[in-house]
C-alpha positions as CSV (number, residue, x, y, z in Angstrom):
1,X,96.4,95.0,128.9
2,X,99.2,93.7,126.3
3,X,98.4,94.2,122.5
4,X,99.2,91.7,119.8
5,X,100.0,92.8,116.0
6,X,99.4,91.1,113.5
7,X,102.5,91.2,111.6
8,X,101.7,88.5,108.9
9,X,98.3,90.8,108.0
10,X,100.1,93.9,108.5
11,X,102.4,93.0,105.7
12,X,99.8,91.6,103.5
13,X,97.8,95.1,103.9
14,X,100.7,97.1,103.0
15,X,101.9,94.8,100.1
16,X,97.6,95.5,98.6
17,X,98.4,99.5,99.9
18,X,101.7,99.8,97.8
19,X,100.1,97.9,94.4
20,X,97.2,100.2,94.4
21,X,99.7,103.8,94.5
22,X,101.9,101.7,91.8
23,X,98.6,101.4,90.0
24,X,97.5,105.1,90.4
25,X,100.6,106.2,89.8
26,X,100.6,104.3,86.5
27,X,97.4,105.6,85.5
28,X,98.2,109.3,86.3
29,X,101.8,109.0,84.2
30,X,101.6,110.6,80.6
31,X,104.0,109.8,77.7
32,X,106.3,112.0,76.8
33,X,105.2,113.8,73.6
34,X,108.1,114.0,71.4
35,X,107.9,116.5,68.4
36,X,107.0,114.7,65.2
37,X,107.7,115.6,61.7
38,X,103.9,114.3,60.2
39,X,104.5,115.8,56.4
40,X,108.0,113.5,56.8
41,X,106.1,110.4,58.3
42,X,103.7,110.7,54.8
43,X,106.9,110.8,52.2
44,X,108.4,107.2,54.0
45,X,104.9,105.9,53.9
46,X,104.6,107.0,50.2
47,X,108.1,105.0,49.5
């Protein structure tokens, strides 16, 4: 009893497999929170 694979659908399922952990991860990520001066952000908007 041979077994053919599918190669061509093989690849197509893990090309759809990789976007949706690229897309997960994406979701996941969380910028970087960068310490901000606010009271020095008000004085340029005052300007």
């Amino acid at each position: 009893m041979a077994v053919t694979t599918l190669k061509r659908k093989l690849k197509r399922k893990r090309q759809s497999q990789k976007t949706r952990v690229i897309k997960i991860k994406q979701l996941n990520a969380k910028p970087v929170i960068k310490n901000v001066d606010i009271e020095e952000l008000k004085k340029d908007f005052d300007k």
